[in-house]
Steps between C-alpha positions, in 0.01 A plus 500: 500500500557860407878621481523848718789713476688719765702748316772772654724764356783668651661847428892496459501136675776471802732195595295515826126483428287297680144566454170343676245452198211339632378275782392166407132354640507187289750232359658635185684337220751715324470359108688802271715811620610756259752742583626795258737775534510890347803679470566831489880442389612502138656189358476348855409101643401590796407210701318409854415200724239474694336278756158388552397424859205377732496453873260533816704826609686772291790455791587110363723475244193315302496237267616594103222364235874455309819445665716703369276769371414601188791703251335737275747614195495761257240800462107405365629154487256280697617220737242225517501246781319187509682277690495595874671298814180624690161520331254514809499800700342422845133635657615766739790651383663816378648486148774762385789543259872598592777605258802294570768730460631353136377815329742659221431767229242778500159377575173828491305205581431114601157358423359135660219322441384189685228264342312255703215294629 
């Protein structure tokens, strides 16, 4: 089966993002996510976590594909994940990502994107 890919990028990310990307009709498994950050700070580390959610309603507090989230460090210095506590993603529900609030450093912007089946 074909990999597809949901990609997002966010302008001068916030500690309190939390962004619907797509509805899902069909039983997903999450294989790869790649996350990146760009700085606009000189000699900076900036660094972000983030959390990747599904759930029948956007008002639940959802179910994270990795507990925890994922910690992105440095600028153009991908994070790959492969190893998720949550691979399927449920028929029927909303999917979205959420900054947790751990973000230091100066961050122009935060890239993600999701590979799966």
């Amino acid at each position: 089966i074909a990999s597809k890919t949901t990609s997002f990028l966010i302008e001068s990310p916030s500690n309190s993002e939390n962004i619907t990307l797509f509805f899902n009709t069909n039983t997903l498994t999450v294989n790869k996510i790649i996350s990146i950050l760009y700085s606009g700070g000189s000699g900076d580390t900036p660094s972000l976590t983030w959390l990747l959610k599904y759930g029948t309603g956007r008002n639940d507090n959802g179910i994270e594909i990795l507990y925890g989230g994922i910690t992105v460090t440095g600028i153009n210095n991908p994070t790959y994940t492969d190893s998720f506590s949550n691979t399927n993603i449920s028929t029927g529900t909303f999917v979205w990502m959420q900054t947790s609030g751990n973000i230091s450093g100066i961050i122009s912007h935060f890239q993600g994107n999701i590979y799966y089946n």
